[in-house]
C-alpha positions in Angstrom: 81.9 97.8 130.9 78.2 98.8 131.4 76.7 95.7 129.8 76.4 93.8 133.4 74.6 96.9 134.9 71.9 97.1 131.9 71.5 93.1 132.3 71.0 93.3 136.1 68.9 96.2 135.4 66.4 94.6 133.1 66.7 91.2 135.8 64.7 93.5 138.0 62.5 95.5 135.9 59.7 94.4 133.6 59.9 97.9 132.6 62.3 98.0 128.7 65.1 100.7 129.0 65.4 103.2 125.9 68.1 104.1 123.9 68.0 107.6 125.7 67.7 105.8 129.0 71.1 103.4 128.3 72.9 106.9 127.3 72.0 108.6 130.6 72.9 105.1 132.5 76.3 105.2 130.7 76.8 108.7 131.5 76.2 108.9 135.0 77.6 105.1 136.2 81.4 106.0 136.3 84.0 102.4 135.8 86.9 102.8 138.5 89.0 100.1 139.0 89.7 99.2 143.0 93.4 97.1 144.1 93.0 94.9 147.0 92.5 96.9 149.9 91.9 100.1 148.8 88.9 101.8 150.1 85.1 102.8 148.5 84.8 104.3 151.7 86.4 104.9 155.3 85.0 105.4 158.5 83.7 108.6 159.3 83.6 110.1 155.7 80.0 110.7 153.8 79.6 107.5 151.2 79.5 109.8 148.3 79.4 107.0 145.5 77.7 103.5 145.8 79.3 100.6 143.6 78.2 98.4 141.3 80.5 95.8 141.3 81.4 94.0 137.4 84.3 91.7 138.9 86.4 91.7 142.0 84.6 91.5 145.8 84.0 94.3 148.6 83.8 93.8 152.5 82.1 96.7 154.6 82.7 96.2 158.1 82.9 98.2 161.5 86.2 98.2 163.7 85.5 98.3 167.3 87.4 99.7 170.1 89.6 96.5 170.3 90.9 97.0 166.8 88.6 93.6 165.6 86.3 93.9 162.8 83.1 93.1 162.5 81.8 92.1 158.9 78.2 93.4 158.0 77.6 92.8 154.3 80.5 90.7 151.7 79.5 91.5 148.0 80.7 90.4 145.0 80.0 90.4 141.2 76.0 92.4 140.0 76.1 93.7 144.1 75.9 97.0 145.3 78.6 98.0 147.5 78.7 101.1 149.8 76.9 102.1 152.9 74.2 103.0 152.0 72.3 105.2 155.1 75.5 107.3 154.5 74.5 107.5 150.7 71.0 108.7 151.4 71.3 110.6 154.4 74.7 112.4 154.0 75.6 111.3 157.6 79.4 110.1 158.7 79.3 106.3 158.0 80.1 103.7 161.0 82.0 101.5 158.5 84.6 100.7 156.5 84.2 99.5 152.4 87.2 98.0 151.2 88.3 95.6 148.2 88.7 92.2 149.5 90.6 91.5 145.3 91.0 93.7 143.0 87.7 94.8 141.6 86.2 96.8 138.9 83.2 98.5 139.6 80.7 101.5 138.3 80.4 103.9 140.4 77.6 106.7 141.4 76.4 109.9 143.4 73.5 110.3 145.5 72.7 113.0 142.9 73.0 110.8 140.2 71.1 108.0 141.7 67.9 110.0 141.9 68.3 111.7 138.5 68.1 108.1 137.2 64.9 107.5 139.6 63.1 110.2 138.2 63.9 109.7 135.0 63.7 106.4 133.9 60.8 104.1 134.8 63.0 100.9 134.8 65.3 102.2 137.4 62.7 103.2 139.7 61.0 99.5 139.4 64.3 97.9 139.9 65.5 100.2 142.6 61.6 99.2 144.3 62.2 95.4 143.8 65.9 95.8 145.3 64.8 97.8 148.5 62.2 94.8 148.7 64.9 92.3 148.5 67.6 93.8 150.5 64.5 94.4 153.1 63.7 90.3 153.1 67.4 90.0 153.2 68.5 91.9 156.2 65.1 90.6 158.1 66.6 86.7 157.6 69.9 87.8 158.7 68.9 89.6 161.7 66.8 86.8 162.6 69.2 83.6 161.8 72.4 85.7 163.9 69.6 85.6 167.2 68.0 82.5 167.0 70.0 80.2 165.1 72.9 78.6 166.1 76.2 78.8 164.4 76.2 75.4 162.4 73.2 76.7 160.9 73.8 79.9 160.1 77.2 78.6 158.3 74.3 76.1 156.3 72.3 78.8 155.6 75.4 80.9 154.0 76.6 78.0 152.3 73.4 77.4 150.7 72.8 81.0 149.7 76.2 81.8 148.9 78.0 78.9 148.8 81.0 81.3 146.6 81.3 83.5 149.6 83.2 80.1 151.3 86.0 80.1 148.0 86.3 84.1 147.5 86.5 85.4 151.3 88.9 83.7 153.9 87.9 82.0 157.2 88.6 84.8 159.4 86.0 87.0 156.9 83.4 84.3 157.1 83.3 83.6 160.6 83.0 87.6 160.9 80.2 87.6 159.1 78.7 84.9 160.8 79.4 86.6 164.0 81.3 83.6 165.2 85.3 83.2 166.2 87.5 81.6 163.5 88.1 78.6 166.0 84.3 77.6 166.0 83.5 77.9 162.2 87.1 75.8 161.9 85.0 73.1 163.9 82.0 73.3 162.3 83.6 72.8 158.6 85.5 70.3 160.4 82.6 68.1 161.7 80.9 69.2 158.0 83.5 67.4 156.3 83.1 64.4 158.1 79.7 64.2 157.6 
């Protein structure tokens, strides 16, 4: 169950993992299995694991004082799923990590994750690279959700992540998109005319 975590950690890494190194991964990166629904993590609590996911797809999302829920991040297979401010800084999270199907995943401690950062040099590039990424990443986001309008932000995901539209359901993608389900309903409409 490993293998996709020691493939997606030599994706971003230069640096070649040792024998010692896969034993330590193995050791420390726990498989749990995840039914639809069930929770990583609930509002309130301290994300004590993050979650590499092998197959199956997560939602983390906030619920506001209306009971509607707002969709932050959607992963799916080689993602990382948790929150991860909670992770780093022990604090109550603000959301809610759920299995949107049933998923398998590895999971890991905060304790754990940095005993892997200090000890193998692989994991400490990767980790770099991914904080670089995920930086880039949040950056477009936050700028596409204020100054783009909503048929191109649904062009933008589709190009991206164009298996977000067949794994997560209309009301999850116009979440995300920070639109109502009415709107991105016309604008795959007028798409499908085009």
């Amino acid at each position: 169950m490993h293998e996709p975590l020691l493939k997606y950690i030599k994706k971003y890494s230069s640096t070649a993992l040792t024998s010692d190194d896969v034993r330590m991964i193995k050791e420390v990166c726990i498989p749990k299995r995840f039914r639809k629904h069930q929770y990583l993590l609930q509002e309130g609590e301290v994300c004590k694991y993050l979650a590499f996911i092998i197959k199956g797809a997560m939602r983390q999302y906030s619920v506001d004082e209306k009971g509607m829920e707002h969709i932050v991040y959607l992963t799916i297979e080689n993602w990382w799923a948790g929150d991860r401010e909670s992770h780093i800084m022990l604090t109550p999270s603000r959301y809610f990590v759920d299995a949107w199907e049933d998923t398998e995943a590895l999971l890991i401690t905060r304790a754990d994750s940095i005993r892997l950062l200090d000890s193998i040099p692989a994991i400490k590039e990767m980790s770099r690279n991914l904080d670089e990424k995920h930086s880039f990443a949040l950056l477009n986001r936050v700028s596409n959700n204020i100054s783009l309008p909503a048929e191109q932000r649904y062009a933008e995901l589709e190009k991206k992540y164009p298996e977000f539209l067949q794994r997560f359901p209309q009301h999850i993608i116009a979440s995300y998109l920070g639109i109502t389900k009415e709107t991105l309903s016309r604008i795959r409409s007028r798409a499908a005319k085009k």
